[in-house]
N, CA, C and O of each residue as an XYZ file, in Angstrom:
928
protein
N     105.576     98.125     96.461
C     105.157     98.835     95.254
C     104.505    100.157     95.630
O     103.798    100.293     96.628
N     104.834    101.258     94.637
C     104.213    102.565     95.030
C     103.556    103.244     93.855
O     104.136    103.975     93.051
N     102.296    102.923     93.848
C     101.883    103.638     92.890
C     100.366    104.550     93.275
O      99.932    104.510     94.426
N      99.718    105.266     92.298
C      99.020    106.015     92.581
C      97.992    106.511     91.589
O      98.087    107.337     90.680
N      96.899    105.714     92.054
C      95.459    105.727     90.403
C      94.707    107.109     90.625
O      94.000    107.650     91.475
N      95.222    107.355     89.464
C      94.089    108.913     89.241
C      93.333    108.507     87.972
O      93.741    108.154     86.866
N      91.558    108.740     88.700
C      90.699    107.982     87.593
C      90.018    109.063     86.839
O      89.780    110.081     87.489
N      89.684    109.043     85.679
C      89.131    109.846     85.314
C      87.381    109.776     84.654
O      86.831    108.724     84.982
N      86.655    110.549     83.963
C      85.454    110.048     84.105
C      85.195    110.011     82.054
O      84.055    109.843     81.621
N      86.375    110.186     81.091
C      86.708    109.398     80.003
C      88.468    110.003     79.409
O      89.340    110.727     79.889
N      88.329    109.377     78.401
C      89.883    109.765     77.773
C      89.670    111.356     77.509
O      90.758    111.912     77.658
N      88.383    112.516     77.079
C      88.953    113.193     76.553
C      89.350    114.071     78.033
O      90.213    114.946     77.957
N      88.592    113.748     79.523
C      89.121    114.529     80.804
C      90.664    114.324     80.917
O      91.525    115.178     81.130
N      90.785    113.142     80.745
C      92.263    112.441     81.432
C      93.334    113.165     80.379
O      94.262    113.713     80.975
N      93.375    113.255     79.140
C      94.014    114.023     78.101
C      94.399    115.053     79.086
O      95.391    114.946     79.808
N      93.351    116.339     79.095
C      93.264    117.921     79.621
C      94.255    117.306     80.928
O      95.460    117.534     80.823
N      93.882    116.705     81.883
C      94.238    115.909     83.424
C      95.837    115.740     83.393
O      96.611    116.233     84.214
N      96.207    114.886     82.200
C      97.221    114.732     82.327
C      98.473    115.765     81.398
O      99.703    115.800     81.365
N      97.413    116.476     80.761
C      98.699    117.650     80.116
C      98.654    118.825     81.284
O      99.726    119.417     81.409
N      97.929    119.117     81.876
C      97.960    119.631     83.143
C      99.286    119.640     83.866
O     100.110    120.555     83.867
N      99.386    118.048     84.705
C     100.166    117.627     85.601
C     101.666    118.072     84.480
O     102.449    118.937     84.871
N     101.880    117.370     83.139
C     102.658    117.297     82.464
C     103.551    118.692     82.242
O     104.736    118.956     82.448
N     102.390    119.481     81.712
C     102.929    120.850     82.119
C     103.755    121.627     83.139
O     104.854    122.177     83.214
N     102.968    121.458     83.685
C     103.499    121.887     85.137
C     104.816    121.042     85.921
O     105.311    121.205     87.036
N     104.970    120.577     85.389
C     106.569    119.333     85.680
C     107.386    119.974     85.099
O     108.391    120.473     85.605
N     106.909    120.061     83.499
C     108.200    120.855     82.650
C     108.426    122.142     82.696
O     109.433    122.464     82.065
N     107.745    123.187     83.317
C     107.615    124.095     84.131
C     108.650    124.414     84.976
O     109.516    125.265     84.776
N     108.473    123.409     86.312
C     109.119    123.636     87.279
C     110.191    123.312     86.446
O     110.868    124.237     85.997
N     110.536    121.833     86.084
C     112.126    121.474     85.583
C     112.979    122.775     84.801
O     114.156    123.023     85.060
N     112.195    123.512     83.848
C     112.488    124.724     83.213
C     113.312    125.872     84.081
O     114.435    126.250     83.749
N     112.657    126.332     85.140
C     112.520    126.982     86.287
C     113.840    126.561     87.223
O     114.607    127.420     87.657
N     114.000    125.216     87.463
C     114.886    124.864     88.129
C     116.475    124.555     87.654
O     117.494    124.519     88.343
N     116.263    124.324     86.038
C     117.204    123.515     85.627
C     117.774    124.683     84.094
O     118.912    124.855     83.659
N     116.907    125.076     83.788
C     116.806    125.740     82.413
C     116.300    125.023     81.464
O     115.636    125.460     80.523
N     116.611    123.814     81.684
C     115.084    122.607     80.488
C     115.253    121.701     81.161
O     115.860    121.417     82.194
N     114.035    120.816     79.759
C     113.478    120.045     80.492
C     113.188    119.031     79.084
O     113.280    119.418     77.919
N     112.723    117.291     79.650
C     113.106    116.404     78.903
C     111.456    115.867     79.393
O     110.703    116.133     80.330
N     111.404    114.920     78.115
C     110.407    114.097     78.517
C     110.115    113.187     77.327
O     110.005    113.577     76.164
N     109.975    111.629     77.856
C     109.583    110.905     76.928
C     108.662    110.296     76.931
O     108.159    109.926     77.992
N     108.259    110.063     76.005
C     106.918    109.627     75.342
C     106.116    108.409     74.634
O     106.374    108.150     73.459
N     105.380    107.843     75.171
C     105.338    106.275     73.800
C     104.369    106.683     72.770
O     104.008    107.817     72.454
N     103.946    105.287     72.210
C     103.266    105.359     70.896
C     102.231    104.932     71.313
O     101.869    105.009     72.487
N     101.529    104.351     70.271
C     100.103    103.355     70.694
C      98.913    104.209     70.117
O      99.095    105.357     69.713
N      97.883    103.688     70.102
C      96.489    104.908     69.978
C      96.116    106.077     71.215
O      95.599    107.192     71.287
N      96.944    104.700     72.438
C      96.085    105.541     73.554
C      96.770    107.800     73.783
O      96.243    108.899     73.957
N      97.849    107.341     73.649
C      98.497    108.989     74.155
C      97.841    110.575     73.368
O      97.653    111.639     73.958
N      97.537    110.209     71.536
C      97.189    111.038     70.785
C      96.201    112.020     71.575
O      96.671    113.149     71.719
N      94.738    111.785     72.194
C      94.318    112.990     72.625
C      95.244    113.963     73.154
O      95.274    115.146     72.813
N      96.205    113.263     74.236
C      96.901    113.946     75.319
C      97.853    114.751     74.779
O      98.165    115.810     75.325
N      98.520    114.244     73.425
C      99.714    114.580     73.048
C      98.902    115.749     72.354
O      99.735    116.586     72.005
N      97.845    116.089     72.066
C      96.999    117.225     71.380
C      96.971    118.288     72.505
O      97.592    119.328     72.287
N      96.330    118.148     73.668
C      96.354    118.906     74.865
C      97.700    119.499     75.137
O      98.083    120.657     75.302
N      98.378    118.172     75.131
C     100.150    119.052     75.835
C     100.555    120.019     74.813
O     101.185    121.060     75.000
N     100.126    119.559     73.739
C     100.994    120.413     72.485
C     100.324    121.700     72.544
O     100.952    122.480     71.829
N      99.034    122.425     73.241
C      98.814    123.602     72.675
C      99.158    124.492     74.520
O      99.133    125.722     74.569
N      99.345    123.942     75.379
C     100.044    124.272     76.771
C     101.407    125.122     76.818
O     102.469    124.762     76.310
N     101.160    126.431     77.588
C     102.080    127.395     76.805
C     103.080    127.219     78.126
O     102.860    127.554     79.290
N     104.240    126.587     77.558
C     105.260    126.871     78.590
C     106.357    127.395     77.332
O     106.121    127.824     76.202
N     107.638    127.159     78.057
C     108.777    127.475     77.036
C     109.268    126.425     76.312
O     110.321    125.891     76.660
N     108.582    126.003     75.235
C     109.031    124.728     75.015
C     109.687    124.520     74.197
O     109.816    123.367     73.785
N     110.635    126.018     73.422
C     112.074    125.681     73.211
C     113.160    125.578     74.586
O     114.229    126.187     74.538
N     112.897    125.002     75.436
C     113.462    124.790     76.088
C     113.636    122.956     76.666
O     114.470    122.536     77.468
N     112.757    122.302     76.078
C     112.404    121.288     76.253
C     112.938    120.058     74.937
O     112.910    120.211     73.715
N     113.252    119.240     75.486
C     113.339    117.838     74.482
C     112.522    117.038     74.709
O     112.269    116.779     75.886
N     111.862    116.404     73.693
C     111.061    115.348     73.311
C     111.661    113.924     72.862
O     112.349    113.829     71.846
N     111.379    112.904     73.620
C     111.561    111.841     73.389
C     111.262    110.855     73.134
O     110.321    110.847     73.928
N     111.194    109.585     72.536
C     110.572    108.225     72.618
C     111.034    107.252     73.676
O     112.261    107.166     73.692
N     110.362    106.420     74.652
C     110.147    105.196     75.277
C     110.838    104.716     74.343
O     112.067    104.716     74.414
N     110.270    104.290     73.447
C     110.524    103.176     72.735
C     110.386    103.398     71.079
O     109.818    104.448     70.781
N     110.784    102.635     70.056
C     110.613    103.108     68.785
C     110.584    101.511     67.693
O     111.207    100.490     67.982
N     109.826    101.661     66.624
C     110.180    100.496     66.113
C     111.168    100.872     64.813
O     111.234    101.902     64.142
N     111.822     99.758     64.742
C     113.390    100.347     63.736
C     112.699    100.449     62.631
O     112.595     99.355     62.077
N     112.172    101.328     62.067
C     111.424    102.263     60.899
C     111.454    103.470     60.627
O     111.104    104.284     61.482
N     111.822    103.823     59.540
C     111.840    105.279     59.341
C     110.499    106.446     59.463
O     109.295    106.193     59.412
N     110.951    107.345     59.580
C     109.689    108.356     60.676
C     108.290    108.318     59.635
O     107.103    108.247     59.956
N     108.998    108.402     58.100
C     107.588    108.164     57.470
C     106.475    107.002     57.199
O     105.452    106.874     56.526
N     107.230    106.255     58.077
C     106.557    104.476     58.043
C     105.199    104.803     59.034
O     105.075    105.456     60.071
N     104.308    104.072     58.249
C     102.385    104.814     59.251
C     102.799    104.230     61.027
O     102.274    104.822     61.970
N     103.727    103.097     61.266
C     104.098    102.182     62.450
C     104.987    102.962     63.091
O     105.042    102.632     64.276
N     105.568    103.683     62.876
C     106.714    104.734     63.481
C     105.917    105.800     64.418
O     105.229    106.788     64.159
N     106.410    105.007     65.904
C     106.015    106.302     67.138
C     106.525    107.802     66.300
O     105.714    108.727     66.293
N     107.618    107.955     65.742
C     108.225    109.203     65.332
C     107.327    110.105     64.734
O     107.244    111.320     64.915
N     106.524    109.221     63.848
C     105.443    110.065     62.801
C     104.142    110.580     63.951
O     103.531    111.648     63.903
N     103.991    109.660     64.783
C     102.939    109.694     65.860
C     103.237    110.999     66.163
O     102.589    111.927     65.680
N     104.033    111.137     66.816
C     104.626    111.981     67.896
C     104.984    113.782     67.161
O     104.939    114.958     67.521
N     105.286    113.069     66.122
C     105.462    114.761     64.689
C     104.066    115.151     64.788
O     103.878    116.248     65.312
N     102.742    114.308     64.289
C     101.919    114.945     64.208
C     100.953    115.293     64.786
O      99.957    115.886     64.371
N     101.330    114.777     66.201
C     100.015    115.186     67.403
C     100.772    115.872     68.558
O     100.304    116.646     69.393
N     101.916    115.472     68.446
C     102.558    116.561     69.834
C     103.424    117.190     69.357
O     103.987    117.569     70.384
N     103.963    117.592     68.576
C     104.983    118.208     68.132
C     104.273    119.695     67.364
O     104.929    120.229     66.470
N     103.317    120.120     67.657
C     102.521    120.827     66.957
C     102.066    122.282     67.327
O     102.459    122.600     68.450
N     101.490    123.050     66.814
C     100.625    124.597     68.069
C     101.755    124.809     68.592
O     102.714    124.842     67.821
N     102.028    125.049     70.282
C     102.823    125.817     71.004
C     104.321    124.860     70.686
O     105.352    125.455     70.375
N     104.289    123.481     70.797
C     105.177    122.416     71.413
C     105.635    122.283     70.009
O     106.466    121.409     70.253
N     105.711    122.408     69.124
C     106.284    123.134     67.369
C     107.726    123.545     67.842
O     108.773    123.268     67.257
N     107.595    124.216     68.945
C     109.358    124.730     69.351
C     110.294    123.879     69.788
O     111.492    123.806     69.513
N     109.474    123.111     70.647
C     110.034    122.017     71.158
C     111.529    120.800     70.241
O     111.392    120.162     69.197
N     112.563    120.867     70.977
C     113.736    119.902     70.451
C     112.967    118.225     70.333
O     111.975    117.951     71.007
N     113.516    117.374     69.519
C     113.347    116.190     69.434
C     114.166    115.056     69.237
O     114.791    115.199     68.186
N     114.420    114.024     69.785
C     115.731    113.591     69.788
C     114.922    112.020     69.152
O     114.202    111.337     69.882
N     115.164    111.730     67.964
C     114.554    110.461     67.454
C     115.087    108.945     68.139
O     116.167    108.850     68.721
N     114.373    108.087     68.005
C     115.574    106.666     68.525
C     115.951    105.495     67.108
O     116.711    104.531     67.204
N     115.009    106.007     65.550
C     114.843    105.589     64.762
C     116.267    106.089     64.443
O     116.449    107.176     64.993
N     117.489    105.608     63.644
C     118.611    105.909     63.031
C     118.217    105.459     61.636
O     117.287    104.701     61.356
N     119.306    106.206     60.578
C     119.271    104.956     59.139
C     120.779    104.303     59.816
O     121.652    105.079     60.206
N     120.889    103.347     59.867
C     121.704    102.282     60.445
C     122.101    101.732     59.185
O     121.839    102.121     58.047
N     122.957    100.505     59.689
C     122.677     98.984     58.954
C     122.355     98.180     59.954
O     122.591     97.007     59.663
N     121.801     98.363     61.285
C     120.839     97.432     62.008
C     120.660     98.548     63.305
O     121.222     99.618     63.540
N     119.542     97.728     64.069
C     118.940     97.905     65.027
C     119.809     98.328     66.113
O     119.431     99.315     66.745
N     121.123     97.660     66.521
C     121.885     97.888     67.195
C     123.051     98.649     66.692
O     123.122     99.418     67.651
N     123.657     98.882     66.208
C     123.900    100.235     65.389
C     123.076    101.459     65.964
O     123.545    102.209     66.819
N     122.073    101.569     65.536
C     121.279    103.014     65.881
C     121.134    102.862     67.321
O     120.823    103.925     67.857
N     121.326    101.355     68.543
C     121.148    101.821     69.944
C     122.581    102.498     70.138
O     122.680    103.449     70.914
N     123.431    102.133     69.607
C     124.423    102.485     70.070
C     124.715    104.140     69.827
O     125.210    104.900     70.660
N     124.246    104.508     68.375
C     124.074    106.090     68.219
C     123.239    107.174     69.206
O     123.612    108.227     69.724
N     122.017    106.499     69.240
C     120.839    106.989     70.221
C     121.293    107.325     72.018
O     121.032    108.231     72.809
N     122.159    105.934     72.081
C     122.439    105.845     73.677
C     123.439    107.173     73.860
O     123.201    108.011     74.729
N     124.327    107.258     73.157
C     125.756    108.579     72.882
C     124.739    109.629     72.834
O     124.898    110.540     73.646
N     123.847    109.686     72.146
C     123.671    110.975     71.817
C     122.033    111.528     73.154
O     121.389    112.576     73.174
N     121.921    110.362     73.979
C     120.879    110.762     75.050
C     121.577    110.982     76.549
O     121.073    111.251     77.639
N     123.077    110.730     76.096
C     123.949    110.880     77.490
C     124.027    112.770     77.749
O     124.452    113.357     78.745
N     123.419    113.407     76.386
C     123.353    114.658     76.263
C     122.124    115.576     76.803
O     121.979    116.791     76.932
N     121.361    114.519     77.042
C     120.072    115.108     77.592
C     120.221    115.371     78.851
O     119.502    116.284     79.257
N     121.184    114.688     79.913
C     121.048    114.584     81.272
C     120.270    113.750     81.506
O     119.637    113.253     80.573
N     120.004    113.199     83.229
C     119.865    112.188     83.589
C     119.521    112.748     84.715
O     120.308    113.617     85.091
N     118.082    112.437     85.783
C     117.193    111.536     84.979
C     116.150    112.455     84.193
O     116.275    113.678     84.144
N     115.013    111.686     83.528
C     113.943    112.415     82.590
C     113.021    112.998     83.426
O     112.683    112.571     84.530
N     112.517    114.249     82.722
C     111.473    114.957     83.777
C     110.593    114.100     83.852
O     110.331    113.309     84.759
N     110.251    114.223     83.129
C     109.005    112.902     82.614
C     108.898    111.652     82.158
O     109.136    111.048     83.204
N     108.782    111.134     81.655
C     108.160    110.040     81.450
C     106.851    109.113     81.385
O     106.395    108.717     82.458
N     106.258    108.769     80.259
C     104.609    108.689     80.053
C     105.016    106.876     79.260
O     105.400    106.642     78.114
N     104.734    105.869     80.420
C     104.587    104.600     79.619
C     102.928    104.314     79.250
O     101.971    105.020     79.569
N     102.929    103.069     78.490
C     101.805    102.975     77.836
C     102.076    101.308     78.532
O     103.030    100.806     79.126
N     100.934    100.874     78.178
C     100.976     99.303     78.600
C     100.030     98.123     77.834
O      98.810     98.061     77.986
N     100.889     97.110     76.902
C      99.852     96.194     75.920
C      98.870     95.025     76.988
O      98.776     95.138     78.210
N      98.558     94.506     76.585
C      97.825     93.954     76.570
C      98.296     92.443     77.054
O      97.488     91.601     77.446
N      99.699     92.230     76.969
C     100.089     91.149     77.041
C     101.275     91.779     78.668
O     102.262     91.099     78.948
N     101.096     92.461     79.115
C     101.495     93.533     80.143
C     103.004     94.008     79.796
O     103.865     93.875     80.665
N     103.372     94.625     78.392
C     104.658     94.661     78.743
C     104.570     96.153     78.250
O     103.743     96.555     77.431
N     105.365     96.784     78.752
C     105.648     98.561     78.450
C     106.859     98.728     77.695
O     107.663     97.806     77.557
N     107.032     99.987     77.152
C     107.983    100.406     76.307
C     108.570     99.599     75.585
O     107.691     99.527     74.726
N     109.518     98.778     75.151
C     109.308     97.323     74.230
C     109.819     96.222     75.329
O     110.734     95.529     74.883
N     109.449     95.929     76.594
C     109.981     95.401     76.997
C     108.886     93.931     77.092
O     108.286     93.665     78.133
N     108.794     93.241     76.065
C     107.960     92.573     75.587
C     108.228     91.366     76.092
O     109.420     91.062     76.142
N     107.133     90.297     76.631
C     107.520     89.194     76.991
C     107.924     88.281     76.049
O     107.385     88.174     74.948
N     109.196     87.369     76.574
C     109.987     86.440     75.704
C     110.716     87.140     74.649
O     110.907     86.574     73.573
N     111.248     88.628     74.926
C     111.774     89.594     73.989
C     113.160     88.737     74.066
O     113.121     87.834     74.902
N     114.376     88.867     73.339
C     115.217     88.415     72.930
C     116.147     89.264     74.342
O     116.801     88.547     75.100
N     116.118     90.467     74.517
C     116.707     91.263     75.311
C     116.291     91.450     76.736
O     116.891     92.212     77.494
N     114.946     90.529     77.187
C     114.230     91.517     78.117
C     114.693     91.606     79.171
O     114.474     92.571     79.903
N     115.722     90.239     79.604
C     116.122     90.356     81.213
C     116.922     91.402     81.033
O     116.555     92.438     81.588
N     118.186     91.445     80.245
C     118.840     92.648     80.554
C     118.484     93.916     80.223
O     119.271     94.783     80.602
N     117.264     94.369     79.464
C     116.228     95.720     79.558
C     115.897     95.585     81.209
O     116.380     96.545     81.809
N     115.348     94.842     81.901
C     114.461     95.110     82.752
C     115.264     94.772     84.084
O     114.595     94.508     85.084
N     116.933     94.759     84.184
C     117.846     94.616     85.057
C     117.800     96.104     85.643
O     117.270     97.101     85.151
N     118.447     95.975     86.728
C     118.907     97.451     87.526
C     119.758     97.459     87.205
O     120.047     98.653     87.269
N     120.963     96.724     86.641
C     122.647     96.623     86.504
C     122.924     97.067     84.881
O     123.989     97.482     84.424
N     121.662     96.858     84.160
C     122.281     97.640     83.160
C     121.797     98.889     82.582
O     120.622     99.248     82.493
N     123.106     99.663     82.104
C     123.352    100.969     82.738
C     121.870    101.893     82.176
O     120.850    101.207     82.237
N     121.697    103.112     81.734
C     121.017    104.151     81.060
C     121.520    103.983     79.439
O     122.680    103.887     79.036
N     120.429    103.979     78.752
C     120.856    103.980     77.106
C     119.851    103.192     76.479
O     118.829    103.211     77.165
N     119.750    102.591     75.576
C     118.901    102.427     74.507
C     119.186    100.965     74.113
O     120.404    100.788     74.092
N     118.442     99.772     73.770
C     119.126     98.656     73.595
C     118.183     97.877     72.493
O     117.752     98.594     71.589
N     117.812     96.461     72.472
C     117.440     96.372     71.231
C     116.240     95.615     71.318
O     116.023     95.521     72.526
N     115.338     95.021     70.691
C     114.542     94.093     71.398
C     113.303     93.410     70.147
O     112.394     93.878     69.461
N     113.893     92.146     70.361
C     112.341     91.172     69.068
C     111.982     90.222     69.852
O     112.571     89.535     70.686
N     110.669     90.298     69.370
C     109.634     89.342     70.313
C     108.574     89.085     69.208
O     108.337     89.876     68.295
N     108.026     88.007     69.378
C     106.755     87.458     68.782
C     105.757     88.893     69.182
O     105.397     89.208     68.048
N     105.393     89.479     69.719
C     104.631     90.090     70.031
C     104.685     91.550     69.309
O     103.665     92.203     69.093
N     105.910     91.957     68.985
C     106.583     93.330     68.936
C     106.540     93.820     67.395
O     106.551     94.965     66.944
N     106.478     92.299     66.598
C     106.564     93.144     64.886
C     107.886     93.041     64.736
O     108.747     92.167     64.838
N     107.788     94.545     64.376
C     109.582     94.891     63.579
C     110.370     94.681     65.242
O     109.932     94.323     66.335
N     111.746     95.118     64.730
C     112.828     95.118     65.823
C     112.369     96.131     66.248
O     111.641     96.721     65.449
N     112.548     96.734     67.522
C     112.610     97.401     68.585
C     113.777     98.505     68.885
O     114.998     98.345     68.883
N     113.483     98.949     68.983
C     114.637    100.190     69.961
C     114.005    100.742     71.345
O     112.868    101.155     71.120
N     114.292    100.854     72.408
C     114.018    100.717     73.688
C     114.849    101.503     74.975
O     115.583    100.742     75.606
N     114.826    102.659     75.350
C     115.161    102.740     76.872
C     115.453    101.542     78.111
O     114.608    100.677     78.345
N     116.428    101.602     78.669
C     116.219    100.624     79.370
C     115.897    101.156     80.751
O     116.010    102.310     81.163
N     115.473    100.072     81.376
C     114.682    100.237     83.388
C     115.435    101.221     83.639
O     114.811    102.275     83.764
N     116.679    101.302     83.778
C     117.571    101.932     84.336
C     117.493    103.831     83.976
O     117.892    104.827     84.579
N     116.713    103.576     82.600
C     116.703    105.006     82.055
C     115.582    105.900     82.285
O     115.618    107.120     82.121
N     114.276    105.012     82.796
C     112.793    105.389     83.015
C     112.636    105.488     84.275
O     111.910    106.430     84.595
N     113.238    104.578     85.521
C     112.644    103.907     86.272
C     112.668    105.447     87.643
O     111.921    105.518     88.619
N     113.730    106.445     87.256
C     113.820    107.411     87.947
C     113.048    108.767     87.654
O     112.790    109.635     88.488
N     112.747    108.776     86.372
C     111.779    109.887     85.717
C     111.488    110.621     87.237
O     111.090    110.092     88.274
N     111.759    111.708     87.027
C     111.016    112.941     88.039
C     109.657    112.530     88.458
O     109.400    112.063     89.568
N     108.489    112.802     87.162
C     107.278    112.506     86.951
C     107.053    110.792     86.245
O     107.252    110.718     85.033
N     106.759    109.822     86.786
C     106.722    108.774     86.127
C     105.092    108.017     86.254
O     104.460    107.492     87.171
N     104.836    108.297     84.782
C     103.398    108.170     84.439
C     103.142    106.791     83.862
O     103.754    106.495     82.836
N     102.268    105.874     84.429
C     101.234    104.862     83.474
C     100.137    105.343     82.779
O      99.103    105.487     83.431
N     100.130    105.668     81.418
C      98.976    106.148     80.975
C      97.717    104.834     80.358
O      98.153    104.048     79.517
N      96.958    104.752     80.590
C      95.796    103.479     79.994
C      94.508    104.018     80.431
O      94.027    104.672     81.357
N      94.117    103.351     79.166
C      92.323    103.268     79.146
C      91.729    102.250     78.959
O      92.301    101.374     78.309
N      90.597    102.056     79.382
C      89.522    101.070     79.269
C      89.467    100.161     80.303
O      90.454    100.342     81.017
N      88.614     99.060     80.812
C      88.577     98.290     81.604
C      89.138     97.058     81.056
O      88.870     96.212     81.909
N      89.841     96.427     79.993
C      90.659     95.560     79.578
C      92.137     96.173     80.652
O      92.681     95.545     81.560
N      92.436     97.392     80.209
C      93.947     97.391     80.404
C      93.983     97.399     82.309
O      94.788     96.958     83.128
N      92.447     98.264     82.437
C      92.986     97.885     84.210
C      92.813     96.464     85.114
O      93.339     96.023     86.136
N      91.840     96.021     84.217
C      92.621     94.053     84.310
C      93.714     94.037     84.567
O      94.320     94.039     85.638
N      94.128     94.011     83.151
C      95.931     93.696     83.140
C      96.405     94.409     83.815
O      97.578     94.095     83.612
N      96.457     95.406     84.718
C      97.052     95.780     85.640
C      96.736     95.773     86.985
O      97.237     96.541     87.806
N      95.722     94.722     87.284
C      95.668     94.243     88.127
C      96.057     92.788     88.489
O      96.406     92.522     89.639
N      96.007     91.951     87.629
C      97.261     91.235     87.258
C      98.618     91.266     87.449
O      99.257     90.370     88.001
N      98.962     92.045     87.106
C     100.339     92.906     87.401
C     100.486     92.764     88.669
O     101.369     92.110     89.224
N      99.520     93.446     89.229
C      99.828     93.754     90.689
C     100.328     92.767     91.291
O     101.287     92.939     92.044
N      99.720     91.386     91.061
C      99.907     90.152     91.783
C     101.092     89.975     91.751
O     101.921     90.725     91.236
N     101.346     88.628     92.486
C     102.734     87.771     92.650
C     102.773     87.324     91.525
O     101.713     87.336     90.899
N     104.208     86.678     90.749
C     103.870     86.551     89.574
C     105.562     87.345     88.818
O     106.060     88.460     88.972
N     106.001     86.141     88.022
C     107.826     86.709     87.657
C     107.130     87.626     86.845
O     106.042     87.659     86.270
N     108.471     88.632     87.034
C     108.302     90.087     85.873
C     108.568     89.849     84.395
O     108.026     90.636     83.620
N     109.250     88.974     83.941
C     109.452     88.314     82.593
C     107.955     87.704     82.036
O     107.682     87.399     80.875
N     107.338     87.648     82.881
C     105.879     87.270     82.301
C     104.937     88.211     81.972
O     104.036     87.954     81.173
N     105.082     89.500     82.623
C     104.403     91.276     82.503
C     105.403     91.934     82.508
O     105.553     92.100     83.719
N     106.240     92.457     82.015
C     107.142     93.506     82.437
C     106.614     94.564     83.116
O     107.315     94.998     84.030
N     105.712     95.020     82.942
C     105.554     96.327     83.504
C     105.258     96.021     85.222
O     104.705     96.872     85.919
N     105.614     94.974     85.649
C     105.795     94.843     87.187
C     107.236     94.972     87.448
O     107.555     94.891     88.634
N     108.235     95.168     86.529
C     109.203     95.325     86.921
C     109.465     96.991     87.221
O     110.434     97.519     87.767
N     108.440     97.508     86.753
C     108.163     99.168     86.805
C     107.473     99.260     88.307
O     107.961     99.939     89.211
N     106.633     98.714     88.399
C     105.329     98.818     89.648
C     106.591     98.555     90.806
O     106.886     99.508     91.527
N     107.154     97.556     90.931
C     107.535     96.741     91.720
C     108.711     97.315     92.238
O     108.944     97.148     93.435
N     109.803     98.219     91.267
C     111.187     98.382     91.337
C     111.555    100.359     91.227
O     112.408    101.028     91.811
N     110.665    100.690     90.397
C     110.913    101.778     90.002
C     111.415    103.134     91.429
O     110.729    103.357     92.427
N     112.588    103.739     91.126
C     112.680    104.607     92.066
C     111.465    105.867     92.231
O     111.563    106.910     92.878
N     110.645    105.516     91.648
C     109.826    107.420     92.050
C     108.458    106.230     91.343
O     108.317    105.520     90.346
N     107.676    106.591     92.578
C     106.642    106.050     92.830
C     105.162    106.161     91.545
O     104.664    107.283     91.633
N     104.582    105.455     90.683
C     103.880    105.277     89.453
C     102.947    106.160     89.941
O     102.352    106.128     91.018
N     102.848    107.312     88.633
C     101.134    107.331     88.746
C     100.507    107.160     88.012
O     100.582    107.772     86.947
N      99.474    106.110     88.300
C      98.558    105.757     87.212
C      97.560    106.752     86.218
O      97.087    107.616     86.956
N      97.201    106.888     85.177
C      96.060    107.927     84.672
C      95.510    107.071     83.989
O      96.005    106.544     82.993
N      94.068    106.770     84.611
C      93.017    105.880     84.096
C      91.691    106.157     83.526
O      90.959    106.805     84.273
N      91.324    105.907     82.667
C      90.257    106.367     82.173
C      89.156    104.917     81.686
O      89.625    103.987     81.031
N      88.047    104.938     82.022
C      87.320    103.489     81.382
C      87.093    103.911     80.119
O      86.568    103.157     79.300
């Protein structure tokens, strides 16, 4: 496992800390590539950060914005990462910024992976970025324990794209990136706060099947080595 804890001394340092690093990724990728991609989760924890990144002056019509993960709800639903993500990072400088939703109007869940996956084969491969979040029950992006989907989310064999995922834990249905689509991110970030979540990720750390935490299938497997951003 390769990862790498950068601690901070609360959420609003680690915010500034990590739109910093964030910046400067999509920067270079800009620089190197002509844009640049990056996806993003939901949760309470990201909002400071997604405030910081959003007023960080790069070219960020040059950039796409993405979701980890999404719950099959439309963007105006209060539960929709989409609405999250409109109104704390999408804002000030990052207003220019492209956005590629994972929410479809469908007639199901799988339906819209199948739209989402076609239409992220357009972004290129792999993501500059990447910023997971991690519950409580250790699973990241929806890769939720006892999810209906999770072994084949959290396989190496299946391919890049978007897939589907319900779990006791998860609520609505799911829409989801799979391992295969995160696990290479340029920049590949664990973002968490508090001393609950670095429990659970010390937990993680242990021996212990990945179907029981997913996010050891990240720690454990991922090609480009985790960095943690921790804040108590």
């Amino acid at each position: 496992m390769s990862a790498r804890l950068h601690e901070f001394k609360d959420g609003a340092d680690l915010a500034e800390g990590l739109a910093d690093t964030v910046s400067a990724a999509l920067a270079e990728a800009i620089a190197a590539r002509g844009k640049a991609t990056i996806a993003v989760s939901g949760g309470s924890t990201p909002k400071a950060f997604f405030k910081a990144l959003s007023s960080r002056d790069i070219d960020w019509a040059k950039v796409t914005v993405t979701l980890v993960d999404e719950r099959f709800v439309p963007a105006d639903n209060p539960r929709s990462n989409h609405l999250l993500v409109a109104g704390n990072l999408l804002q000030d400088k990052a207003k220019a910024a492209g956005f590629l939703p994972l929410y479809r109007h469908a007639d199901s869940a799988e339906e819209a992976a199948k739209i989402v996956s076609a239409d992220a084969e357009n972004l290129g491969a792999p993501f500059d970025v990447a910023i997971l979040g991690m519950g409580t029950d250790g699973h990241t992006a929806s890769f939720f324990p006892g999810g209906n989907n999770l072994e084949e989310a959290i396989s190496a064999e299946t391919p890049r794209g978007v897939i589907t995922m319900e779990a006791e834990g998860a609520g609505e249905p799911r829409l989801t990136f799979t391992f295969a689509s995160l696990q290479d991110a340029r920049l590949l970030v664990l973002h968490i706060e508090g001393q609950g979540k670095k429990d659970v990720l010390a937990a993680a750390e242990s021996d212990g099947p990945e179907t029981d935490m997913p996010i050891r299938a990240i720690l454990r497997r991922a090609a480009t080595p985790v960095d943690i951003y921790w804040a108590p």
